[in-house]
C-alpha positions in Angstrom: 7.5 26.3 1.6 6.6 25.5 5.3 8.8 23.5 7.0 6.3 20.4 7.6 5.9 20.7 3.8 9.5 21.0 3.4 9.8 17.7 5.9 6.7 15.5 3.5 9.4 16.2 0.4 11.7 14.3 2.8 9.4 11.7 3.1 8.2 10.8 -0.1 10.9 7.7 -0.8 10.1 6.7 2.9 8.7 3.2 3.8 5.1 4.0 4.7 1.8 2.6 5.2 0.0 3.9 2.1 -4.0 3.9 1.2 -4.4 1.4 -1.6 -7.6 0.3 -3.6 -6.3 -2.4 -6.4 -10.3 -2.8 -7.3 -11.9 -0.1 -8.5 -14.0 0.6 -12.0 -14.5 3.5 -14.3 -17.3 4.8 -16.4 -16.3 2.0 -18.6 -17.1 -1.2 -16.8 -21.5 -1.9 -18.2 -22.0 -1.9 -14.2 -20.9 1.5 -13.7 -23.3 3.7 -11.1 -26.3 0.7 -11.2 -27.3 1.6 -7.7 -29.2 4.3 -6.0 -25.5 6.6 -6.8 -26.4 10.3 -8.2 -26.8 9.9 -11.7 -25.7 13.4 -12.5 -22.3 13.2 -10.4 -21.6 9.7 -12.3 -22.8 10.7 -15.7 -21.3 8.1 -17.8 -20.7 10.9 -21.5 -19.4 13.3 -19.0 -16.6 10.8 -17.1 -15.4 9.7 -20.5 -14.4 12.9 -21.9 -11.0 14.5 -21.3 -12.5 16.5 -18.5 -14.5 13.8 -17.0 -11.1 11.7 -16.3 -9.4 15.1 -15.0 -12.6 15.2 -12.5 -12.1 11.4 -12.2 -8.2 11.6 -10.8 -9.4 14.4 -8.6 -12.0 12.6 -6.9 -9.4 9.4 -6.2 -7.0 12.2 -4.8 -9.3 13.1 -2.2 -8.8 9.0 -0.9 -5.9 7.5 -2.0 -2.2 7.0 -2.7 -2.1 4.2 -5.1 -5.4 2.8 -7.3 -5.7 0.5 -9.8 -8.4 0.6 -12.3 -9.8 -2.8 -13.0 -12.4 -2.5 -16.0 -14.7 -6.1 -16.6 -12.4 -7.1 -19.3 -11.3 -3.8 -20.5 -8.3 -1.4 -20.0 -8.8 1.2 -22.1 -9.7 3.8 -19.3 -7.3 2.5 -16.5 -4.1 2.9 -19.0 -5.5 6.7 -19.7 -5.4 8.1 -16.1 -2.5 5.8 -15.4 -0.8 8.2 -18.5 -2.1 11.2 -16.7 -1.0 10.2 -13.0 2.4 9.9 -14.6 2.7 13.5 -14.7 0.9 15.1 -11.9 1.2 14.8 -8.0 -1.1 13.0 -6.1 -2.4 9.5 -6.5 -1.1 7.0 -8.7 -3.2 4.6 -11.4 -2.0 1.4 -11.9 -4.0 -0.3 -15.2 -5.6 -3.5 -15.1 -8.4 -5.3 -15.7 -11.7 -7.5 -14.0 -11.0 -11.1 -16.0 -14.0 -13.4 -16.3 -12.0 -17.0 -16.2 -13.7 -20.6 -16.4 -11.3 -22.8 -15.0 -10.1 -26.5 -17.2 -11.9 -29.5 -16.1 -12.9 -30.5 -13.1 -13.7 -27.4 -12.6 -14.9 -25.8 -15.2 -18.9 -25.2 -13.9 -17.2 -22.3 -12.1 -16.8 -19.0 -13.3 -14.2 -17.3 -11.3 -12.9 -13.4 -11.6 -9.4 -12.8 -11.4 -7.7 -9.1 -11.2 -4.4 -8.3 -13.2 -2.8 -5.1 -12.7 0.3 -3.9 -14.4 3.0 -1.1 -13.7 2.3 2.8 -14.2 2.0 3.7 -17.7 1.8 0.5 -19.1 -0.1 0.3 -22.3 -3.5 -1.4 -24.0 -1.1 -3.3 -26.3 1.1 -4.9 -23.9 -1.9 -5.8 -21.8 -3.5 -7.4 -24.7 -0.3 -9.9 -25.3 -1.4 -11.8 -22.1 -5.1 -12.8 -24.5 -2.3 -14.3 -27.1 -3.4 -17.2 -28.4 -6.9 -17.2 -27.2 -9.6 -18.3 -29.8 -11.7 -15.5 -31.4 -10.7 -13.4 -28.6 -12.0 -9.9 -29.5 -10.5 -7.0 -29.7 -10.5 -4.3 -26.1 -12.7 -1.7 -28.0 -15.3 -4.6 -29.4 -15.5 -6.4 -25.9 -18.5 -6.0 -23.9 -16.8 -7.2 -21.1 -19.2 -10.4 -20.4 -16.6 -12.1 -22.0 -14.8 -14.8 -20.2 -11.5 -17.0 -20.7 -12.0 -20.6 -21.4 -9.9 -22.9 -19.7 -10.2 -25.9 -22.1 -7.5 -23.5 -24.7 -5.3 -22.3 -21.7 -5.1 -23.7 -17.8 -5.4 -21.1 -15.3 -1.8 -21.7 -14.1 -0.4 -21.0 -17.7 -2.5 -17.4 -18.1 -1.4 -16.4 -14.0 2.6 -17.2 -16.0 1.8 -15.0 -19.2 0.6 -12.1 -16.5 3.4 -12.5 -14.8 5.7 -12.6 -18.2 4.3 -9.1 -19.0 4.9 -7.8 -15.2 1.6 -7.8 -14.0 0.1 -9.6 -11.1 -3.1 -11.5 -10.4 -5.4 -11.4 -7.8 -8.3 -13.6 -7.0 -11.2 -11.1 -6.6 -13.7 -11.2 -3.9 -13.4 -15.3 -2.9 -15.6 -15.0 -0.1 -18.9 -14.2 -1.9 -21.2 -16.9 -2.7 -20.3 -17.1 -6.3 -16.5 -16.3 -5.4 -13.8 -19.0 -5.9 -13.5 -20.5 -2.4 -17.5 -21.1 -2.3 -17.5 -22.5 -6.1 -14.3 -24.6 -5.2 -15.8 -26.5 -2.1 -19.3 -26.7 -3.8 -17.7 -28.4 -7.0 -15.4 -30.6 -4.6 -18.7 -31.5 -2.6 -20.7 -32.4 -5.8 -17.7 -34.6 -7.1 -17.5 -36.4 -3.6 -20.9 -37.3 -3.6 -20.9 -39.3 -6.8 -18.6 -41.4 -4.9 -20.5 -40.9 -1.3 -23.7 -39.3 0.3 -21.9 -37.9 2.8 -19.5 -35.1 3.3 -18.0 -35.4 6.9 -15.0 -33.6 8.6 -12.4 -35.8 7.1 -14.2 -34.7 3.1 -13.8 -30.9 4.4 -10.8 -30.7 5.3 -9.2 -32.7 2.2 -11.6 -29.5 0.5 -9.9 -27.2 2.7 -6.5 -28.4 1.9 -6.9 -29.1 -2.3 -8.2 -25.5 -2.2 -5.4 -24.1 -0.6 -2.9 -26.5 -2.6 -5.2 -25.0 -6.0 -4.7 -21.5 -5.3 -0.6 -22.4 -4.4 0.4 -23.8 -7.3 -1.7 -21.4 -9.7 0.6 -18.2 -9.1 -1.9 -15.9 -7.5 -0.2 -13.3 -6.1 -2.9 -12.1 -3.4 -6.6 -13.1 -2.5 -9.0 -10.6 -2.2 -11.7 -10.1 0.5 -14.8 -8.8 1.4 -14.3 -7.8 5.2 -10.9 -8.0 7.5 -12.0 -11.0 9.3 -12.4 -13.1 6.2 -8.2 -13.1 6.2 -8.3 -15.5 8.8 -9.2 -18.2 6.6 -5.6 -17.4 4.6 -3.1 -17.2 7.2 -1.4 -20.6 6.8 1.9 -21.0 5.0 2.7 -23.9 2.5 6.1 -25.1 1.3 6.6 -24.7 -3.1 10.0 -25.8 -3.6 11.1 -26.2 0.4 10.2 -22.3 0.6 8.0 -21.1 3.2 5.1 -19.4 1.3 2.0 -17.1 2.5 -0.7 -16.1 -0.1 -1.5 -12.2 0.6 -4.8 -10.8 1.5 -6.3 -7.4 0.8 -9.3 -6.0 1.1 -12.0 -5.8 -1.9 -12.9 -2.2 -2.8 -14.5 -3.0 -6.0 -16.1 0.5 -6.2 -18.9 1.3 -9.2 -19.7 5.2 -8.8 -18.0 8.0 -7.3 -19.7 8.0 -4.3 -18.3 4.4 -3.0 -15.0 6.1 -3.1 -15.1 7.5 0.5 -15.3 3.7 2.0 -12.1 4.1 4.2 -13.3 1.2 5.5 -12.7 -1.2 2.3 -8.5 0.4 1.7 -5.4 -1.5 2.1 -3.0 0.0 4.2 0.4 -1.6 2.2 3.5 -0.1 3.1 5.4 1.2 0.1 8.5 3.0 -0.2 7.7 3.7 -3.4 4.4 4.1 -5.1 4.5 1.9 -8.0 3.7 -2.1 -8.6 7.2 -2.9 -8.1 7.2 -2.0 -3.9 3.2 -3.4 -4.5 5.3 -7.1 -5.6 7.8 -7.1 -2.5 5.1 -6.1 0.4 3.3 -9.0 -0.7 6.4 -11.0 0.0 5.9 -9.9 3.8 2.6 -9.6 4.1 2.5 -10.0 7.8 4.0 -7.0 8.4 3.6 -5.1 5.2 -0.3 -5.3 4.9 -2.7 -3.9 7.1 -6.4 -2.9 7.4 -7.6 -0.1 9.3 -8.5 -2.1 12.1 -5.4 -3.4 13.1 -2.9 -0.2 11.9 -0.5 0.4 13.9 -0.6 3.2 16.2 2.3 5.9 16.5 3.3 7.3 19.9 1.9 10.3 21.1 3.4 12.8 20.5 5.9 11.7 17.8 8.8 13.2 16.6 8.4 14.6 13.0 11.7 15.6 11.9 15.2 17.6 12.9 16.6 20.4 12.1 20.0 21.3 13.3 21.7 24.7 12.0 25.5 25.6 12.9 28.1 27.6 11.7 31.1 26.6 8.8 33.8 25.4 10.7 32.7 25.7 14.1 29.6 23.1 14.5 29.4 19.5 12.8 26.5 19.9 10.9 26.2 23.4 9.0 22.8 22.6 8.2 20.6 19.3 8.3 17.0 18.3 7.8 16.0 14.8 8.8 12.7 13.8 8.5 10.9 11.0 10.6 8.1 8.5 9.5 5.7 7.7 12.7 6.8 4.0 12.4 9.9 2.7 12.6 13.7 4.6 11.7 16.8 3.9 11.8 19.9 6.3 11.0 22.4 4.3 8.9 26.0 5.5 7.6 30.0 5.2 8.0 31.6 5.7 11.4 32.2 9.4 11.4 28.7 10.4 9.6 27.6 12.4 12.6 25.0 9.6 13.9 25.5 9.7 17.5 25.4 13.4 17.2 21.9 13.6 16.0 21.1 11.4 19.3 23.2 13.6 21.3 21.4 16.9 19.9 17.9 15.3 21.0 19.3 14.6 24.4 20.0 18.0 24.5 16.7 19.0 23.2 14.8 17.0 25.4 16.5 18.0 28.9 18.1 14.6 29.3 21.6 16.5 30.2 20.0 17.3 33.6 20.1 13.2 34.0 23.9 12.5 32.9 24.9 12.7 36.4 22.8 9.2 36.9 25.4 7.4 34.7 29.1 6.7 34.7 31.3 9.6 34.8 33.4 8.4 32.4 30.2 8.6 29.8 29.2 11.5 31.1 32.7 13.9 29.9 32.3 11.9 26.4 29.1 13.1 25.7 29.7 16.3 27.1 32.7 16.5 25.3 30.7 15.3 22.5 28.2 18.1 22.4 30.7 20.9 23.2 32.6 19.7 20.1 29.5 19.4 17.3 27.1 21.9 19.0 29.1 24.8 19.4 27.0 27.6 17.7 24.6 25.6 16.4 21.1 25.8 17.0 18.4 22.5 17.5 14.6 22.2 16.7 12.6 19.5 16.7 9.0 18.9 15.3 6.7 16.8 17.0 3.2 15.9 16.4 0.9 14.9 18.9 -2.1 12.5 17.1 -4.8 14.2 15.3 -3.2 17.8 16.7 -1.0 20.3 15.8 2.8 20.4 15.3 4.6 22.4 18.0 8.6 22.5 17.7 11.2 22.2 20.7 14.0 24.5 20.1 17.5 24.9 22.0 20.9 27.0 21.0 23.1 25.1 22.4 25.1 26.4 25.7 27.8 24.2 27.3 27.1 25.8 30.9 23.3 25.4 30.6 21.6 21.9 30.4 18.5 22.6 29.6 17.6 26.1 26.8 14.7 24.8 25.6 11.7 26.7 24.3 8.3 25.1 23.1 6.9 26.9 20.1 3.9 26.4 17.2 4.0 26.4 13.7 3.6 29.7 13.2 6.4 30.8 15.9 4.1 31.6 18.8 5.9 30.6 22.0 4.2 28.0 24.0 3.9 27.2 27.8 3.6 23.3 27.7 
């Protein structure tokens, strides 16, 4: 294994900005591959067969870390690759579902789509529960997924609960189109004002604006999903539910229908996960602020970056024997007990890094701890560290530590080649 392979393994329970699509539909949604898509390449027979989903799950590894499959009103595929993703690398399925709901009265003219995802592996049966009680609600295989949820037998607020009561969460899909729920919402509000008045004026809108907002509060959504990154400006304002401060999250609307539409790098969520599952999906969306991003406003690491550390001594003589500490290019922070060797892994990048030759710049006194510091944890012990500069290679800075030299070190790539930098 490489040692930037080696460093990734590190990584992997790390708080990172992952690429998430929580929109996407298979071969099994009636829509799939309607536009001018290769036919061939989204052959419907072939997709469905075992092979077909194997080719499926490679194609989403090309793309993504996290997806969820969200079938019009079926499952069925989406809770199959979730299955397989359970026991391979690579991306991760989440099942869920495209719901057709018709809101109770007043609203109920509207048709409105919701998407409900659920954790890895979950299966058809428990995702059925949350159609309990529903009138002649079919069965997944005998839905043609036209079907819709009427809310005369069960308020939208009610359904969002029993999603919630079988872990899932719901997302109100693409509400900036014309027949999405913000547009339906202010035209129904518009229609209803005018029975009472033929005009709508500022004052009309913004009492729209602000039942809208107060709807989409109290029925659970989780997250509202949009078309491009400047529609999130419309969703930015917080509200108080029980004298809590609460922000409804935004992500982007990949709603892919062929193979092809997965390269849109355009359309991902950035959400940073520490681990990729719905669980760390639930708490980013509790900071989304900080924890959801598009590709437009990503942050942007330093350049170079440090990758990782790698500090090897010898039993008895050095502090560390032997340590690999891997970096993630946002923020880190080395936690532990006093004695855990913290300010040594700061001292051994000082050392790294040439910054000895400045210690005569600070108080003398400072100066003999840390040089008592490093003669103390270093001795024998030899330092690298990766860095990476953006969108280029990763060289590594290397020093065996010498108490009567300040500076050893050596510049070097991947492959060992030494480097004049």
């Amino acid at each position: 294994m490489k040692n930037t392979d080696k460093f990734k393994e590190l990584l992997k329970k790390s708080a990172r900005f992952r690429k998430v699509a929580l929109h996407l539909h298979s071969p099994l949604s009636f829509d799939w591959a309607q536009g001018g898509c290769d036919k061939n390449l989204n052959d419907k027979e072939k997709l469905l067969s075992g092979e077909g989903k194997r080719i499926f799950l490679e194609e989403l590894d090309k793309f993504f870390d996290l997806v969820a499959i969200t079938d019009h009103m079926k499952c069925q595929y989406g809770c199959e690759l979730s299955e397989m993703s359970k026991k391979r690398d690579g991306v991760k399925i989440l099942p869920g579902m495209e719901v057709n709901f018709r809101p109770e009265p007043p609203l109920s003219s509207m048709k409105i789509h919701l998407i409900i995802i659920f954790p890895l592996g979950t299966s058809i049966e428990k995702i059925g529960r949350v159609f309990g009680g529903i009138k002649n609600f079919k069965d997944e295989n005998e839905r043609t997924g036209k079907e819709e949820i009427d809310g005369a037998q069960v308020r939208l607020k009610d359904w969002i609960q029993k999603v919630h009561d079988e872990d899932g969460v719901c997302i109100a899909a693409h509400v900036e189109r014309e027949n999405g729920l913000r547009s339906s919402f202010r035209q129904v509000a518009k229609e209803t004002i005018k029975l009472f008045s033929d005009n709508v004026g500022k004052k009309e809108e913004t009492e729209i604006s602000e039942d809208f907002k107060k709807y989409l509060l109290d029925s659970g959504i989780d997250a509202i999903e949009v078309n491009k990154p400047e529609d999130r400006a419309y969703y930015t304002w917080e509200s108080k539910i029980k004298d809590k401060k609460y922000s409804i999250p935004v992500i982007l609307s990949f709603d892919s229908h062929d193979l092809e539409s997965l390269k849109r790098n355009e359309r991902i969520s950035y959400i940073k996960l520490s681990e990729i599952s719905l669980k760390d999906i639930k708490e980013s969306f509790k900071f989304p602020d900080t924890r959801i991003r598009f590709i437009n406003d990503l942050p942007t690491p330093p350049c170079p970056y440090v990758v990782a550390i790698e500090i090897n001594g010898t039993q008895g003589n050095s502090f560390f024997p032997k340590i690999n500490l891997a970096f993630t290019e946002n923020l880190n922070c080395l936690i532990g007990p006093r004695g855990s060797g913290k300010s040594t892994v700061i001292e051994a990048m000082r050392y790294v890094f040439g910054y000895n030759r400045t210690l005569n710049e600070i108080d003398r006194e400072l100066q003999d701890k840390i040089r008592s510091m490093q003669k103390r944890n270093f001795k024998e012990s030899s330092i690298k560290i990766y860095y990476k500069t953006v969108d280029g290679p990763t060289h590594i800075l290397q020093s065996t530590y010498d108490e009567k030299s300040d500076c050893t070190t050596k510049i070097f790539d991947e492959n060992g080649e030494e480097l004049h930098i």
